[in-house]
MARVEX-289619 format. One record per residue (C-alpha): residue in one letter; x, y, z. Coordinates in Angstrom, 1 decimal. Example, Ala and Ser with C-alpha at 12.3 -4.5 7.8 and 13.67 -1.06 7.14 Angstrom:
{r a; xx 12.3; yy -4.5; zz 7.8}
{r s; xx 13.7; yy -1.1; zz 7.1}
This chain:
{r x; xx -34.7; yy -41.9; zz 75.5}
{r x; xx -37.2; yy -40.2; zz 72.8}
{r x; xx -36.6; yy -39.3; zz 69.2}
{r x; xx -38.9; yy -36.7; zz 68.2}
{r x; xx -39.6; yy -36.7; zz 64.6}
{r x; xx -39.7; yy -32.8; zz 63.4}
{r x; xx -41.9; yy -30.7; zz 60.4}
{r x; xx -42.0; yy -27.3; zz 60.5}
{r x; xx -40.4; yy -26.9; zz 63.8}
{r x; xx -43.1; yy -28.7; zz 65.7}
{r x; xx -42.8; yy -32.1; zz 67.1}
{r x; xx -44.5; yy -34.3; zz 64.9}
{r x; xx -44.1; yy -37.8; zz 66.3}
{r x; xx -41.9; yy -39.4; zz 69.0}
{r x; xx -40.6; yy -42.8; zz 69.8}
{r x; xx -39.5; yy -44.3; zz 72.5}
{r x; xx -35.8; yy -45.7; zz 72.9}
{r x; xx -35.2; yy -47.4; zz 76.0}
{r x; xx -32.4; yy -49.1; zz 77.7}
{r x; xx -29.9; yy -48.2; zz 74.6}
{r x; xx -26.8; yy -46.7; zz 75.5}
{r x; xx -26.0; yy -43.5; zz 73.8}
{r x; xx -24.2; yy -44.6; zz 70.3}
{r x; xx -26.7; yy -46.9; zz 70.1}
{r x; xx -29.8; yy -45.1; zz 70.8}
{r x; xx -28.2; yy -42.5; zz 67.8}
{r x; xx -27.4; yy -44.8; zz 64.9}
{r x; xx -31.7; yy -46.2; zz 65.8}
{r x; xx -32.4; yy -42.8; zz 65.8}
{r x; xx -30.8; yy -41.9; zz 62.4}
{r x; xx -32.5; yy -45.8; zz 61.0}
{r x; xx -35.9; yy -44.6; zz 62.0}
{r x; xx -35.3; yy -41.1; zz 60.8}
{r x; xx -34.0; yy -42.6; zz 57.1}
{r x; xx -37.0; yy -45.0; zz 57.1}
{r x; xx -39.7; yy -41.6; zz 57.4}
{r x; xx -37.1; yy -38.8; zz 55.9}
{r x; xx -40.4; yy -38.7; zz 53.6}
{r x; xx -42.8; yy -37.8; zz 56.1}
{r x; xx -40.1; yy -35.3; zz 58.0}
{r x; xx -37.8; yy -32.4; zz 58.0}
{r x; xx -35.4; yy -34.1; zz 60.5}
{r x; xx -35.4; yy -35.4; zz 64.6}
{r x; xx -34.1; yy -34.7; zz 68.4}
{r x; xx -32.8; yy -37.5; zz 70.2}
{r x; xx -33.2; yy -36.7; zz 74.0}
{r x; xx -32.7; yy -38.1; zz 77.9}
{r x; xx -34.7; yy -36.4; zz 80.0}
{r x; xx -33.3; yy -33.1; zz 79.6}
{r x; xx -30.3; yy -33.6; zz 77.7}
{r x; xx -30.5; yy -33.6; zz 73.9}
{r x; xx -27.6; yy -35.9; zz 72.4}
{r x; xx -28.4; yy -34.7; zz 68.7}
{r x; xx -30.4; yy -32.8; zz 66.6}
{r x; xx -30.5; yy -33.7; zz 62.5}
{r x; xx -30.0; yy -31.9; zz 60.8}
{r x; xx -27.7; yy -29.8; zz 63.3}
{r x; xx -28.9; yy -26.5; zz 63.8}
{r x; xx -27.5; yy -23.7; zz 61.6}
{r x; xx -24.7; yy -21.7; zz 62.9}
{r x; xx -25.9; yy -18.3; zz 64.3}
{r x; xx -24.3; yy -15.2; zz 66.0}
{r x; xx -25.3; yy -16.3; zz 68.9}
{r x; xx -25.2; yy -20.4; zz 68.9}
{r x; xx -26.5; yy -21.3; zz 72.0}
{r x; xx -30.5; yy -19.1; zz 70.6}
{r x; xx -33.2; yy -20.7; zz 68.7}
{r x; xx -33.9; yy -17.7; zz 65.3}
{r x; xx -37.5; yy -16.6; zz 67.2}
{r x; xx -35.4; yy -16.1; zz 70.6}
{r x; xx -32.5; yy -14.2; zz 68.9}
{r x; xx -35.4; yy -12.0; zz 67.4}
{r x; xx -37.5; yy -11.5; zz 70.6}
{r x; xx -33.6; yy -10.5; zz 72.0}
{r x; xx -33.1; yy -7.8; zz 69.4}
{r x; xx -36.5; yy -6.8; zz 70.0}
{r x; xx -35.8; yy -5.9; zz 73.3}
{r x; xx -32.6; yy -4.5; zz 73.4}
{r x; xx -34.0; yy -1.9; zz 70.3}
{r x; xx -37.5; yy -1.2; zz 72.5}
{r x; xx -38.9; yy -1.9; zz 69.2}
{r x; xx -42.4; yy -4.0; zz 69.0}
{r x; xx -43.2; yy -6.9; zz 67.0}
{r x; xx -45.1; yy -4.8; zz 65.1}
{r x; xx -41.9; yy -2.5; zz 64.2}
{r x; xx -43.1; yy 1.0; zz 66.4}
{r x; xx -41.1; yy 2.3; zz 68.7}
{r x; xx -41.5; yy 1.7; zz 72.6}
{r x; xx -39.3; yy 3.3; zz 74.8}
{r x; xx -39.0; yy 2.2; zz 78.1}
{r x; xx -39.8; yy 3.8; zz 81.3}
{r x; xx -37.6; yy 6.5; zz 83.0}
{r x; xx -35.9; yy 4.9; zz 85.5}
{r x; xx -36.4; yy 6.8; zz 89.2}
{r x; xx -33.4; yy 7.9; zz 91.0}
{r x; xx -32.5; yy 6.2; zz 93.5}
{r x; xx -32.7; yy 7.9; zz 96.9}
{r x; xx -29.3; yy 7.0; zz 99.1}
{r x; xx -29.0; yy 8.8; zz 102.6}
């Protein structure tokens, strides 16, 4: 298992956790986490590609399951708006030619 130590959304250092089941591997993760708390904004405790917690827990959203940039790029692209604000419709779609 990792714990990746968070700032700023980025990872900012990681430490390795191995052969610790999964209670254990989280109370480490929330020692280590208490012993740096001054150096970061919180951590990720993951097994390959399953995260067992994040701390502090993300903030509840419309839509739980999307990071805030995703759930942006997704209204983004539902409006046709740009980053930049304008407006970009999308291509007429062809008709479709059945015999």
């Amino acid at each position: 298992m990792r714990c990746y130590f968070m700032r700023g959304g980025h990872i900012e250092a990681v430490e390795e956790l191995p052969g610790l089941a999964d209670e254990d591997a989280i109370a480490k993760a929330h020692a280590l986490f208490s012993e740096r708390k001054h150096l970061f904004e919180g951590f990720e405790l993951w097994e390959r590609a399953r995260v067992l917690i994040r701390h502090p827990a993300p903030v509840a959203s419309k839509s739980p399951g999307v990071w805030p940039l995703h759930r942006d790029l997704t209204r983004l692209a539902v409006s046709g708006r740009s980053m930049d604000g304008s407006y970009k419709p999308s291509a007429p779609r062809k008709p479709s030619l059945k015999a």
